[in-house]
PDB file of N, CA, C and O in Angstrom:
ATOM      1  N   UNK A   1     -54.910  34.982 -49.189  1.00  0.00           N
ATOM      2  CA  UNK A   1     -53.978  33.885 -49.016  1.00  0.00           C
ATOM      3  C   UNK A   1     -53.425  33.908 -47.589  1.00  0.00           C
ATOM      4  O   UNK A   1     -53.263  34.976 -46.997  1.00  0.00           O
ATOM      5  N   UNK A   2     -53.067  32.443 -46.912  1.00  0.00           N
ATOM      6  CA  UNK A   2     -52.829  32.746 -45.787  1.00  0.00           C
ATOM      7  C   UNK A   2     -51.518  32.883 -45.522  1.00  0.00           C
ATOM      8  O   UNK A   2     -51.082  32.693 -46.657  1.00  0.00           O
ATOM      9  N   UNK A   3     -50.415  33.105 -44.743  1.00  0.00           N
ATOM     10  CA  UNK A   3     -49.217  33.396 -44.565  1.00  0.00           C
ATOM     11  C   UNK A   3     -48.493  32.095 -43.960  1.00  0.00           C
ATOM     12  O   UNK A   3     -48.929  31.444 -43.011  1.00  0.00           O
ATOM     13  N   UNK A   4     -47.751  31.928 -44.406  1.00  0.00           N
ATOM     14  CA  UNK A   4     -46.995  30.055 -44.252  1.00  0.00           C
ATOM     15  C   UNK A   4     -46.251  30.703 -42.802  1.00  0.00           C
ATOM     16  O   UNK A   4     -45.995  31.886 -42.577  1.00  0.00           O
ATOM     17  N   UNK A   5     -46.003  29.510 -41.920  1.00  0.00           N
ATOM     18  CA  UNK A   5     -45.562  29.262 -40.801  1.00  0.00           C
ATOM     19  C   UNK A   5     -44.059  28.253 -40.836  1.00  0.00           C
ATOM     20  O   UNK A   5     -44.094  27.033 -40.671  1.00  0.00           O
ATOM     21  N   UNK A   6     -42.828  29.013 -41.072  1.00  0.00           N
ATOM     22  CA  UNK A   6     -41.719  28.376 -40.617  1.00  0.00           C
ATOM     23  C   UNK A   6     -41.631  27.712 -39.277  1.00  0.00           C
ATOM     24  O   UNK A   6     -41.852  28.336 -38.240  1.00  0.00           O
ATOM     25  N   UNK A   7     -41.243  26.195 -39.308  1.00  0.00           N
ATOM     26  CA  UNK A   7     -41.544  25.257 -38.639  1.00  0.00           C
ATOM     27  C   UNK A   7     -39.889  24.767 -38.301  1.00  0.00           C
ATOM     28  O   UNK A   7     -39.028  25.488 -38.804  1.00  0.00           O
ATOM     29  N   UNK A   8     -39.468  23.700 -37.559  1.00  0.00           N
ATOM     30  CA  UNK A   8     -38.390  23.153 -37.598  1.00  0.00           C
ATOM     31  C   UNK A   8     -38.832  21.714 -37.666  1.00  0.00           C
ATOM     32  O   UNK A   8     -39.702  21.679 -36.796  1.00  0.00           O
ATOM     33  N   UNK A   9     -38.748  20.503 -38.185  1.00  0.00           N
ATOM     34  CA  UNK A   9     -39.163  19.033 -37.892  1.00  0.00           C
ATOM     35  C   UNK A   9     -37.830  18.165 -37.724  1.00  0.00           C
ATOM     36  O   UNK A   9     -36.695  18.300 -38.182  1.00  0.00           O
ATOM     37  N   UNK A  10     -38.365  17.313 -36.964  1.00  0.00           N
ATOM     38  CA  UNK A  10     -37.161  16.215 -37.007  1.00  0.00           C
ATOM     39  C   UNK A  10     -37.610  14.926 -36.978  1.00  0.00           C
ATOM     40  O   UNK A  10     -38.604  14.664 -36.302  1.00  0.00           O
ATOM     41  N   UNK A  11     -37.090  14.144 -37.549  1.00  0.00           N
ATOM     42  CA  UNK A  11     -37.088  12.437 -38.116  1.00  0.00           C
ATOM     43  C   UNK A  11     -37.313  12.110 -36.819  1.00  0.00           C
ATOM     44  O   UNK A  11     -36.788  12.845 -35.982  1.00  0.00           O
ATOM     45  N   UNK A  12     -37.905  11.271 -36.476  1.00  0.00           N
ATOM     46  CA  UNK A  12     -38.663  10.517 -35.154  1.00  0.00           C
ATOM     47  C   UNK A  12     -38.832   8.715 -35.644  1.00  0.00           C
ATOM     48  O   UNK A  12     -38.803   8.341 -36.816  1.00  0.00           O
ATOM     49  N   UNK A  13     -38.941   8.140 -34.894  1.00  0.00           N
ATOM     50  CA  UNK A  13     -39.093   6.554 -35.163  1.00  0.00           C
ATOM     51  C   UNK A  13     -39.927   6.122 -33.999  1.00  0.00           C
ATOM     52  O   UNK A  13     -39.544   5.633 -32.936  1.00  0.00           O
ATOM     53  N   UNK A  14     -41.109   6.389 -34.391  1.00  0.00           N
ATOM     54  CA  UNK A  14     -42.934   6.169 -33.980  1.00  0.00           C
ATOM     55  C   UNK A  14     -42.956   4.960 -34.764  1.00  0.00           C
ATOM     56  O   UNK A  14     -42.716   4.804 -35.961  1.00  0.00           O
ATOM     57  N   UNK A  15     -43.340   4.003 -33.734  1.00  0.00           N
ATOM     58  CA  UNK A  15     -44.446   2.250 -33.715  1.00  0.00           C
ATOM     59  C   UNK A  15     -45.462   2.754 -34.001  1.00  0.00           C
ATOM     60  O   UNK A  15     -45.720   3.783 -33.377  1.00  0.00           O
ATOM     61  N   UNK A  16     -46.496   2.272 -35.061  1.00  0.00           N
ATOM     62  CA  UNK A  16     -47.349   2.152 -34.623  1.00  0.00           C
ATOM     63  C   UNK A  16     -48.195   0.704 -35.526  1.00  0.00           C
ATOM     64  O   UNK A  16     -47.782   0.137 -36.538  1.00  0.00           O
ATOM     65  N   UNK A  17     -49.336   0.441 -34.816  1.00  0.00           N
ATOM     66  CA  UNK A  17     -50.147  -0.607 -35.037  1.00  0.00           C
ATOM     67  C   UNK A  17     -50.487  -0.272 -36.883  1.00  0.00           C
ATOM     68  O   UNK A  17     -51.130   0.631 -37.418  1.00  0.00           O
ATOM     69  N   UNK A  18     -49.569  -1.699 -37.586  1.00  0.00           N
ATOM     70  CA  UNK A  18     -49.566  -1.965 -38.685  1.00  0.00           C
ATOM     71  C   UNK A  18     -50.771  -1.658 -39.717  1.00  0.00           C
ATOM     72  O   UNK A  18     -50.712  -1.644 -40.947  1.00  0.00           O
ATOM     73  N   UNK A  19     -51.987  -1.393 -38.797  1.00  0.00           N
ATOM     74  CA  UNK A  19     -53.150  -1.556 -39.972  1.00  0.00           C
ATOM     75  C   UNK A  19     -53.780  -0.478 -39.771  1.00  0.00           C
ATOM     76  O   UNK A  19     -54.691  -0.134 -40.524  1.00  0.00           O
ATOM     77  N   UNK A  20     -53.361   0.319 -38.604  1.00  0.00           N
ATOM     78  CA  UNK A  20     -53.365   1.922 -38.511  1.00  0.00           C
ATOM     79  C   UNK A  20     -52.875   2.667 -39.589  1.00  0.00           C
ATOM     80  O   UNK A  20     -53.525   3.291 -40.429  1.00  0.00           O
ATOM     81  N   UNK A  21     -51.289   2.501 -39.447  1.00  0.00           N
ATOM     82  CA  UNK A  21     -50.248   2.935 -40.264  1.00  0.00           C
ATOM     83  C   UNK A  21     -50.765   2.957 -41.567  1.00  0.00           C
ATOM     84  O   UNK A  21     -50.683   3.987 -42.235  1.00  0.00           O
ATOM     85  N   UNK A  22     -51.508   1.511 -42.188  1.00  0.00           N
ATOM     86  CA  UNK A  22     -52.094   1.344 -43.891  1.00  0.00           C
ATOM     87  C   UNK A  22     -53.113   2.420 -44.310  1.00  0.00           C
ATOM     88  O   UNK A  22     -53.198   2.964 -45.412  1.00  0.00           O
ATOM     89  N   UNK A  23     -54.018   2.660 -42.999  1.00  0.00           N
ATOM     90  CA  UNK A  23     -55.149   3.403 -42.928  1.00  0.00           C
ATOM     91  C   UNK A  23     -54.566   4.997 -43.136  1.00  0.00           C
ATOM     92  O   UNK A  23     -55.166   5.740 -43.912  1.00  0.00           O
ATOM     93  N   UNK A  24     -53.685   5.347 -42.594  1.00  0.00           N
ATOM     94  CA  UNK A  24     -52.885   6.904 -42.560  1.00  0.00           C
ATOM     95  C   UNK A  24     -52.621   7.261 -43.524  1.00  0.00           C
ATOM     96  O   UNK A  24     -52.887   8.298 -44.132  1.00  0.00           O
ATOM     97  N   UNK A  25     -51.765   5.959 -43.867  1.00  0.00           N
ATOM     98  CA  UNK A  25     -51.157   6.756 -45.599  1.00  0.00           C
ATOM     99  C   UNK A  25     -52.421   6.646 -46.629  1.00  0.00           C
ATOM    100  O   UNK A  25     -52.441   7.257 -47.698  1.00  0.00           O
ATOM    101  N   UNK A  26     -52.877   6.276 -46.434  1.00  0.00           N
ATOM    102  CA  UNK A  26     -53.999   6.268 -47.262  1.00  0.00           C
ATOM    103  C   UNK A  26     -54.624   7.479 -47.161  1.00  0.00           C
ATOM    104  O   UNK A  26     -54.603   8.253 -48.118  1.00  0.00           O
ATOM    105  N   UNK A  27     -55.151   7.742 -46.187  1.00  0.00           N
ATOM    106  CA  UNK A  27     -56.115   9.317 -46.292  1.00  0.00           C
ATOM    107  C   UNK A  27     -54.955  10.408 -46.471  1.00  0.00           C
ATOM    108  O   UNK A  27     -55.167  11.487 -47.024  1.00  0.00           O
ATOM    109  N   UNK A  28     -53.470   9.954 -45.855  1.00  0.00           N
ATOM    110  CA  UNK A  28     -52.447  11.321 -46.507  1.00  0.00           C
ATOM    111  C   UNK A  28     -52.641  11.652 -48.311  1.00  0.00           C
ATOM    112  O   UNK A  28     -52.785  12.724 -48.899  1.00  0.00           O
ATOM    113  N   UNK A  29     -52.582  10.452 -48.752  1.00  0.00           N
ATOM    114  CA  UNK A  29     -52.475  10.123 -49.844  1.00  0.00           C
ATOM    115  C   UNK A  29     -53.907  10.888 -50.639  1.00  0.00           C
ATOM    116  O   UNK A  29     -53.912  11.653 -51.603  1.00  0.00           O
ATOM    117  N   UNK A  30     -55.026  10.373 -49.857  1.00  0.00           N
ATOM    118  CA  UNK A  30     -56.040  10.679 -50.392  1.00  0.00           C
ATOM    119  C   UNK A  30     -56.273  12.436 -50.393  1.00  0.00           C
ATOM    120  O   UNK A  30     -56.864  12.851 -51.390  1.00  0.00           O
ATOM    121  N   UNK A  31     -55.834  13.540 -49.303  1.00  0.00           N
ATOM    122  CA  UNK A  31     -55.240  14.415 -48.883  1.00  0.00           C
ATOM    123  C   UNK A  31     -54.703  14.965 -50.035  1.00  0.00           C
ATOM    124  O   UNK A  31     -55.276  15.906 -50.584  1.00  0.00           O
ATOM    125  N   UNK A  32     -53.406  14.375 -50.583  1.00  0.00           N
ATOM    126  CA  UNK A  32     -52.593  14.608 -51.067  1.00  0.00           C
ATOM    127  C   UNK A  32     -51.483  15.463 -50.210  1.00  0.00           C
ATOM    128  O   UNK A  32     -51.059  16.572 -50.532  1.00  0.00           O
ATOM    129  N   UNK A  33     -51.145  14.788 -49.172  1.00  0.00           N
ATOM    130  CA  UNK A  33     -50.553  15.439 -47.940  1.00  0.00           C
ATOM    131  C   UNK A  33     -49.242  14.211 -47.749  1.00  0.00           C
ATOM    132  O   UNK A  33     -49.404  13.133 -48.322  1.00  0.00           O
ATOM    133  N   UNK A  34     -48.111  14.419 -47.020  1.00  0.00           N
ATOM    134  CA  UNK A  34     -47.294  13.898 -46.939  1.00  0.00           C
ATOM    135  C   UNK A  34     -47.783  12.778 -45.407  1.00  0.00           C
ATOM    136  O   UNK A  34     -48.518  13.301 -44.569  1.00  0.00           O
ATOM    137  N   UNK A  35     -47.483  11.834 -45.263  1.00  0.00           N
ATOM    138  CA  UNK A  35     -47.636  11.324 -43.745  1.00  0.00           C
ATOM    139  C   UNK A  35     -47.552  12.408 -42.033  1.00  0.00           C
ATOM    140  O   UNK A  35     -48.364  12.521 -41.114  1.00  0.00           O
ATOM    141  N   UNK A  36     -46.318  12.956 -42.241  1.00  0.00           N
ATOM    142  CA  UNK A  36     -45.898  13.439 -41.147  1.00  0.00           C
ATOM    143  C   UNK A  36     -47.301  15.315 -41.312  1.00  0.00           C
ATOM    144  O   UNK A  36     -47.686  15.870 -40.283  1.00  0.00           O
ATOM    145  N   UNK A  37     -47.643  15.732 -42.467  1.00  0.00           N
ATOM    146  CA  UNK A  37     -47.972  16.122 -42.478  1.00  0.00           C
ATOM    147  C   UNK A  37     -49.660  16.127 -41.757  1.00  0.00           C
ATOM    148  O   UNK A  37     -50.029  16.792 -40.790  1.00  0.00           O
ATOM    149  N   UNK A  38     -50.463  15.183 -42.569  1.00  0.00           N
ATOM    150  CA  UNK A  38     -51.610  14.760 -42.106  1.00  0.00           C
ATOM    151  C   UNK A  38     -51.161  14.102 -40.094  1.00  0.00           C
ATOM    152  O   UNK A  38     -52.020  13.325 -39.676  1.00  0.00           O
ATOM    153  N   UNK A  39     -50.384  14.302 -39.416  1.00  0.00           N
ATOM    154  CA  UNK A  39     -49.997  13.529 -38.482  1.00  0.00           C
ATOM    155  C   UNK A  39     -49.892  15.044 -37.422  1.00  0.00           C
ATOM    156  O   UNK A  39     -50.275  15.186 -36.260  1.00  0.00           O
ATOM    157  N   UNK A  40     -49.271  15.969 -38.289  1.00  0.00           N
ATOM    158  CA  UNK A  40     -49.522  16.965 -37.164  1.00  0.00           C
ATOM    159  C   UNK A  40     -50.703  17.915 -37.390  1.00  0.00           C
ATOM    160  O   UNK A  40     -50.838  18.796 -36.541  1.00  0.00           O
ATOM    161  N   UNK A  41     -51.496  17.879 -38.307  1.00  0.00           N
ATOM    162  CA  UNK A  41     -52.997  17.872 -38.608  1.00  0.00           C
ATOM    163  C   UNK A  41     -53.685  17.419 -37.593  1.00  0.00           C
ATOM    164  O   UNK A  41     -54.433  18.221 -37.034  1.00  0.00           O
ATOM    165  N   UNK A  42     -53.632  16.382 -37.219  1.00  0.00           N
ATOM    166  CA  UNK A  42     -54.694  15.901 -36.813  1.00  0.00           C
ATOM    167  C   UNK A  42     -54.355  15.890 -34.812  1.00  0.00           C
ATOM    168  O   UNK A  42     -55.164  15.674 -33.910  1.00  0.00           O
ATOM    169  N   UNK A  43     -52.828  16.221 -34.724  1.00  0.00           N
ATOM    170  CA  UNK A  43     -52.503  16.295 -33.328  1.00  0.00           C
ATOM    171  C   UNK A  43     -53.214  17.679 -32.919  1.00  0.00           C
ATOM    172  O   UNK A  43     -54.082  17.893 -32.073  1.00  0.00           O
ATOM    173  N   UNK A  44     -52.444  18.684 -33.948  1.00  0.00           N
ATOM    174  CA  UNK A  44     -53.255  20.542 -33.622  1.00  0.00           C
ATOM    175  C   UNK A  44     -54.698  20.362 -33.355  1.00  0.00           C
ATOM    176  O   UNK A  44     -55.235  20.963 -32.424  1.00  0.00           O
ATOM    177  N   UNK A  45     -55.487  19.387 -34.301  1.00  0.00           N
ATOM    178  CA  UNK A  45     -56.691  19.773 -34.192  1.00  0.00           C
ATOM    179  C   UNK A  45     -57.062  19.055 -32.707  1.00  0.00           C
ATOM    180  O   UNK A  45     -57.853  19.575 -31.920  1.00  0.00           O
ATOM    181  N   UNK A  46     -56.526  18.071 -32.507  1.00  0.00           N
ATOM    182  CA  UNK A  46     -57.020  17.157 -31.192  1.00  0.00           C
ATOM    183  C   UNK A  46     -56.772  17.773 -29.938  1.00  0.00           C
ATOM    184  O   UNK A  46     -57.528  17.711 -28.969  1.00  0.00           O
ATOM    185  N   UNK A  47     -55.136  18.669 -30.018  1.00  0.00           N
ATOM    186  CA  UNK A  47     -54.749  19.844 -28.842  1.00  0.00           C
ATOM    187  C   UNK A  47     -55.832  20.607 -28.629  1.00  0.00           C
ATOM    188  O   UNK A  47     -56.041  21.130 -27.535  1.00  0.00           O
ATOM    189  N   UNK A  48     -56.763  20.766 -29.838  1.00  0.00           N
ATOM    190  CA  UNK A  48     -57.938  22.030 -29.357  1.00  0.00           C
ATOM    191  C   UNK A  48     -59.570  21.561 -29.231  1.00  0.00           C
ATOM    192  O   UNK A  48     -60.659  22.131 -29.285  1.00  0.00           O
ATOM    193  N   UNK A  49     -59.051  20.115 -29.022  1.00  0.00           N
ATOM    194  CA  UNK A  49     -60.262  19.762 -29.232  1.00  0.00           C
ATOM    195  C   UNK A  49     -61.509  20.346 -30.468  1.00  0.00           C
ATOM    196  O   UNK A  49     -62.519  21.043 -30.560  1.00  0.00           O
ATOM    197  N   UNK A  50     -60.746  19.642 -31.126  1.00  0.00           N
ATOM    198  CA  UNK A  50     -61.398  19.901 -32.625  1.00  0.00           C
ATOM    199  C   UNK A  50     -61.325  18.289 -33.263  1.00  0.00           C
ATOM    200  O   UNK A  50     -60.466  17.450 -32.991  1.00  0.00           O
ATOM    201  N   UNK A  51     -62.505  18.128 -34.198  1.00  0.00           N
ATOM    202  CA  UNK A  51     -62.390  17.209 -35.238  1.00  0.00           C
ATOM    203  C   UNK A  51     -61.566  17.568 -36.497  1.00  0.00           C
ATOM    204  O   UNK A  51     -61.664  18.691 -36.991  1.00  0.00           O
ATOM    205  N   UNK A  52     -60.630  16.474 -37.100  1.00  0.00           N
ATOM    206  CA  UNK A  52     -59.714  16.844 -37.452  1.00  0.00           C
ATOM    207  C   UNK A  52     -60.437  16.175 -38.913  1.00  0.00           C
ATOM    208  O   UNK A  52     -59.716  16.220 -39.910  1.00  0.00           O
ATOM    209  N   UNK A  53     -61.590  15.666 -39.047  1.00  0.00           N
ATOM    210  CA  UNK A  53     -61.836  15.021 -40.721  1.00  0.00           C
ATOM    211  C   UNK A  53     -63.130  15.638 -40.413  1.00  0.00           C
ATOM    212  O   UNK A  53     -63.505  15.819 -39.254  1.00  0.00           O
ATOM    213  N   UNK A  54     -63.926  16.015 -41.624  1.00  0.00           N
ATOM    214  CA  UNK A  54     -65.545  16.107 -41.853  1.00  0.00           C
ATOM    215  C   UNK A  54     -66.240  14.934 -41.995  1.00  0.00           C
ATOM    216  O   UNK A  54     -65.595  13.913 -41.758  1.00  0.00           O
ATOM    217  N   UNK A  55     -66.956  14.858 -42.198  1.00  0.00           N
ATOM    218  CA  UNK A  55     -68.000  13.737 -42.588  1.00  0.00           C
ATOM    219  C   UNK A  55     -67.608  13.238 -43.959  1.00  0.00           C
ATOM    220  O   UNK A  55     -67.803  12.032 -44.109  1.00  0.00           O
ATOM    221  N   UNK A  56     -67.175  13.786 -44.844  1.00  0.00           N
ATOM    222  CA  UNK A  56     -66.931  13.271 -46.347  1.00  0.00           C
ATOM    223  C   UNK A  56     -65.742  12.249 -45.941  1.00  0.00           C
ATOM    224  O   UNK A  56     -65.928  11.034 -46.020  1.00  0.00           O
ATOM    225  N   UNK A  57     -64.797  12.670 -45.605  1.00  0.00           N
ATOM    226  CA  UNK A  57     -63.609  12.127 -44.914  1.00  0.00           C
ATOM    227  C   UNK A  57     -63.595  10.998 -44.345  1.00  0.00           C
ATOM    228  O   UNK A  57     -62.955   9.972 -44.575  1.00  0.00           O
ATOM    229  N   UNK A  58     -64.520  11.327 -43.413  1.00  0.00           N
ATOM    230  CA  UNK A  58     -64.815   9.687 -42.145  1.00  0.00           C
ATOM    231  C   UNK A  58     -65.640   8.806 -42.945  1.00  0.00           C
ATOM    232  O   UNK A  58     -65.525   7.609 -42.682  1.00  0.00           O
ATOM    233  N   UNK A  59     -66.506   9.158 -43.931  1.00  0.00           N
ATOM    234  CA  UNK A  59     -66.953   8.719 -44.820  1.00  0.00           C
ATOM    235  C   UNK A  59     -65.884   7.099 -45.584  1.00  0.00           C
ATOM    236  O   UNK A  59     -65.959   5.875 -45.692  1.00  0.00           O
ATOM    237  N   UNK A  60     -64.916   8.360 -45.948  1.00  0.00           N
ATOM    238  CA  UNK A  60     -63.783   7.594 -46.783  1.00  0.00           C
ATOM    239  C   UNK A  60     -63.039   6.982 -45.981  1.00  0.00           C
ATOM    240  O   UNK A  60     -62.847   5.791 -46.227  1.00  0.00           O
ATOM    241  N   UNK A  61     -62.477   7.497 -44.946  1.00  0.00           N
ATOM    242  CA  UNK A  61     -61.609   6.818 -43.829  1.00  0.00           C
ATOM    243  C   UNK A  61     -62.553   5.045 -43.488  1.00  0.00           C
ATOM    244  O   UNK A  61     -61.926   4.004 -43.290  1.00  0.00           O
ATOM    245  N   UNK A  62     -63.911   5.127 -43.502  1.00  0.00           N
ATOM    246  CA  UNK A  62     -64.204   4.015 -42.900  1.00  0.00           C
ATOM    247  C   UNK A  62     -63.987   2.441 -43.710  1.00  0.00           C
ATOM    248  O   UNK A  62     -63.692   1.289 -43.393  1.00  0.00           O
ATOM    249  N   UNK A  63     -64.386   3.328 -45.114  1.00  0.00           N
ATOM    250  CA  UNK A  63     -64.012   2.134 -46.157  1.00  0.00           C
ATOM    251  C   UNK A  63     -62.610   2.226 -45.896  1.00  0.00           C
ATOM    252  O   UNK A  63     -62.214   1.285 -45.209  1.00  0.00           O
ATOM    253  N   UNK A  64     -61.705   3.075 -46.228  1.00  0.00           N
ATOM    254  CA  UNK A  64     -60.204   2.339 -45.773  1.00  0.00           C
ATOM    255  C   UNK A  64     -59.800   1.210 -44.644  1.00  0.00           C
ATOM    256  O   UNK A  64     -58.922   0.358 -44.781  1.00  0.00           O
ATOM    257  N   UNK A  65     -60.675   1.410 -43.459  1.00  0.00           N
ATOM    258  CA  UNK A  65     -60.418   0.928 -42.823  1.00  0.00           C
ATOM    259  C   UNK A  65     -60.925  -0.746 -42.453  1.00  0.00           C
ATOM    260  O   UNK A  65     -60.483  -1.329 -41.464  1.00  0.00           O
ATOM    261  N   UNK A  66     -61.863  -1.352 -43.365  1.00  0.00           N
ATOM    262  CA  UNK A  66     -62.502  -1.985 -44.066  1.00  0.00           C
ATOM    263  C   UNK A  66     -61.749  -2.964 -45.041  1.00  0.00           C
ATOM    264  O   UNK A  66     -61.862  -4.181 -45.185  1.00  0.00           O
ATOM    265  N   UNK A  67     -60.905  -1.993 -45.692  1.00  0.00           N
ATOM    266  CA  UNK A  67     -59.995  -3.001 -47.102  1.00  0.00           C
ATOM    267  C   UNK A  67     -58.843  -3.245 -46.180  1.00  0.00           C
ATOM    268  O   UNK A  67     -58.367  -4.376 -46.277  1.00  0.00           O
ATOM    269  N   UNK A  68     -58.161  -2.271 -45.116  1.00  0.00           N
ATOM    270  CA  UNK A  68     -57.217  -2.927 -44.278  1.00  0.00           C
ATOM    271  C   UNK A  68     -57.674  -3.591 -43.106  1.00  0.00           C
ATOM    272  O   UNK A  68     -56.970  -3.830 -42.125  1.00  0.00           O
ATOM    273  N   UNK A  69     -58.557  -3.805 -43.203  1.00  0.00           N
ATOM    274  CA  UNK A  69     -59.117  -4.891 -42.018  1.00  0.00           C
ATOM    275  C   UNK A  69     -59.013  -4.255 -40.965  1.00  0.00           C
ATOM    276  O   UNK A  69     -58.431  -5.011 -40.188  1.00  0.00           O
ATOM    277  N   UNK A  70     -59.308  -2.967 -40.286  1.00  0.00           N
ATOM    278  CA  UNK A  70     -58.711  -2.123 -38.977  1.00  0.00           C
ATOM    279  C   UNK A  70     -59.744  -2.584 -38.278  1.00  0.00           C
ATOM    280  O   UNK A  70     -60.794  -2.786 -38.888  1.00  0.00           O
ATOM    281  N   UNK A  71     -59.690  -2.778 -37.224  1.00  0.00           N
ATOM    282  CA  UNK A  71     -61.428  -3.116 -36.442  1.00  0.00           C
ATOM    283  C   UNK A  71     -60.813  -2.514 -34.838  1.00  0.00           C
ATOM    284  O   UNK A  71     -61.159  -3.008 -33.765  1.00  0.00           O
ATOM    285  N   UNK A  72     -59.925  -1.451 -34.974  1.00  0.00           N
ATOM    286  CA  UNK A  72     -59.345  -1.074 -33.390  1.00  0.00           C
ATOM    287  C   UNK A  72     -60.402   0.857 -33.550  1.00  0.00           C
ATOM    288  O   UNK A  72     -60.375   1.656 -34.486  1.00  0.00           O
ATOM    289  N   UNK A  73     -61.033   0.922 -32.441  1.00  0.00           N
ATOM    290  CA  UNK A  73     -61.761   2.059 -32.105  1.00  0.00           C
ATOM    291  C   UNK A  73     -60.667   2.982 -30.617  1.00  0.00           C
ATOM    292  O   UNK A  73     -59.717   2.485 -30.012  1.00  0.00           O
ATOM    293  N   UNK A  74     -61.136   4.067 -30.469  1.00  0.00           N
ATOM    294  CA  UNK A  74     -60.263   4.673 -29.568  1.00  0.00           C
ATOM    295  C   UNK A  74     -60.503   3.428 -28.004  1.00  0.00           C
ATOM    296  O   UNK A  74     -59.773   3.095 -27.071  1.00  0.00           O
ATOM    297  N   UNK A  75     -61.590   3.157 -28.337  1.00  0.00           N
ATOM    298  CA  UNK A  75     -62.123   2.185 -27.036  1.00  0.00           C
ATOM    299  C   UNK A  75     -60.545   1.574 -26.441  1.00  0.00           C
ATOM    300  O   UNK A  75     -60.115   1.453 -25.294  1.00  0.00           O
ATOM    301  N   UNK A  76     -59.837   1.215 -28.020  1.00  0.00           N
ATOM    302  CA  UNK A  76     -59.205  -0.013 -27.866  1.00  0.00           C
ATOM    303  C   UNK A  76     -57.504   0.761 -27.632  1.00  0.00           C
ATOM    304  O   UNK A  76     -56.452   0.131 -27.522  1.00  0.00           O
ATOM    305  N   UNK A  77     -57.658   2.150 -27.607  1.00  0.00           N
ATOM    306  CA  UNK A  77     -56.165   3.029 -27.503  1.00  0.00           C
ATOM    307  C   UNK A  77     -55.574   2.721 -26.188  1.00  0.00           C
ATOM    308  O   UNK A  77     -54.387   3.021 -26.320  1.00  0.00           O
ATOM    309  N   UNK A  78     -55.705   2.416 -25.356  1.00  0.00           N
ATOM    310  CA  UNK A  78     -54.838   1.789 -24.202  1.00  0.00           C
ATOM    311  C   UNK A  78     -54.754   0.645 -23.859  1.00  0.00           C
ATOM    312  O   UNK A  78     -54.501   0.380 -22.684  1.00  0.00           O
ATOM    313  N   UNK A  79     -54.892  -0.065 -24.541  1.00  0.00           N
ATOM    314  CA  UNK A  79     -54.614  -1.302 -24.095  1.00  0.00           C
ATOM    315  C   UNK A  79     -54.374  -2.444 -25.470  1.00  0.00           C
ATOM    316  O   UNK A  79     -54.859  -3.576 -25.478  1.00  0.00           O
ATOM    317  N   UNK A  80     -53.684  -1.973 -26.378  1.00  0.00           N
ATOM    318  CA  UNK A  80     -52.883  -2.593 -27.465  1.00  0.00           C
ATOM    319  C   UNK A  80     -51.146  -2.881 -26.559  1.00  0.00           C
ATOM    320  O   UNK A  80     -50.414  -2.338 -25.731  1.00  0.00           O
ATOM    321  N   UNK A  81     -51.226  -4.204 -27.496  1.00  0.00           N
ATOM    322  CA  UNK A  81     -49.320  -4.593 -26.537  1.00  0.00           C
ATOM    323  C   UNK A  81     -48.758  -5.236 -28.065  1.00  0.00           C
ATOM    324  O   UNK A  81     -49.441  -5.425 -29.072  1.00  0.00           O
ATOM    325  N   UNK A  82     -47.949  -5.380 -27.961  1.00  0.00           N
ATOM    326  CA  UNK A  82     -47.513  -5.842 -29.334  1.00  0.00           C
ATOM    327  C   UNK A  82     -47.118  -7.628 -29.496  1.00  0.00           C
ATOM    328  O   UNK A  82     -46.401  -8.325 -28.778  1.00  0.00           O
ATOM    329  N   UNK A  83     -47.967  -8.012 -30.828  1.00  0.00           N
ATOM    330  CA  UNK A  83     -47.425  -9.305 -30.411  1.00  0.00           C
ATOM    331  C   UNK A  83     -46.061 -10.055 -29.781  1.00  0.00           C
ATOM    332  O   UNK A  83     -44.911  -9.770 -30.114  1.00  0.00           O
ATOM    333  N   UNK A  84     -46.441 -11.077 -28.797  1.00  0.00           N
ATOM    334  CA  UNK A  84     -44.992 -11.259 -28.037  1.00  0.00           C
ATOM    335  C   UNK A  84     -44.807 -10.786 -27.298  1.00  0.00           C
ATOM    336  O   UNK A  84     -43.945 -11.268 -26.564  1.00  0.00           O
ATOM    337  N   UNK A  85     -45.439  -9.497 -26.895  1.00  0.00           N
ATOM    338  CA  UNK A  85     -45.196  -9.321 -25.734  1.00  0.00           C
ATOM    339  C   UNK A  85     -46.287  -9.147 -24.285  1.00  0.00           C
ATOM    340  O   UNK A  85     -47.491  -9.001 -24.498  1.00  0.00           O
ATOM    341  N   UNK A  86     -45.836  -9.173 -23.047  1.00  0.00           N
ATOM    342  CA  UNK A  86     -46.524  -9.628 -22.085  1.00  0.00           C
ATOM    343  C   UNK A  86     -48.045  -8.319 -21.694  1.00  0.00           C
ATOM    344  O   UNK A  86     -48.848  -8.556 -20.792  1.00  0.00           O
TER     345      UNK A  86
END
C-alpha cells in the first residue's frame, strides 16, 4: 500500500471554456475522482512530462467530447477569448 501525502488546498475560481469543463467532470466522474482531484492529476503528470490518460481513457474521453460537442485541440490553447470580448 502506498503512503498518503498530506497536502494543503485552497478554493480557487478558474474560467474555463464551458464544454471543456462538461468534458472534465465527466472523466472525474468516470474516475470516480472529485474535479479538483483529476485536475491536479493531470497538472503532476504534465509537470513531468507524462501522459496523464491511457488509451482506454482517451478512448472514452473522445466520445465525451463528441456528446459535448468539444471540437477545441491543444492547437487551439492560445488563442481562445471569451465571447464579447476583443
Amino acid at each position: 500500500m502506498t503512503e498518503n501525502i498530506s497536502v494543503e488546498r485552497v478554493q480557487t475560481g478558474v474560467r474555463l471554456e464551458k464544454r471543456l469543463l462538461k468534458v472534465l467532470k465527466a472523466v472525474a466522474d468516470l474516475h470516480d475522482l472529485t474535479l479538483g482531484d483529476l485536475l491536479e492529476g493531470i497538472v503532476l503528470h504534465a509537470f513531468e512530462g507524462k501522459a496523464p490518460f491511457g488509451t482506454e481513457s482517451l478512448a472514452k474521453i473522445a466520445e465525451l467530447k463528441a456528446v459535448f460537442g468539444l471540437d477545441l485541440s491543444a492547437a487551439a490553447s492560445h488563442r481562445l477569448v471569451e465571447v464579447g470580448q476583443p
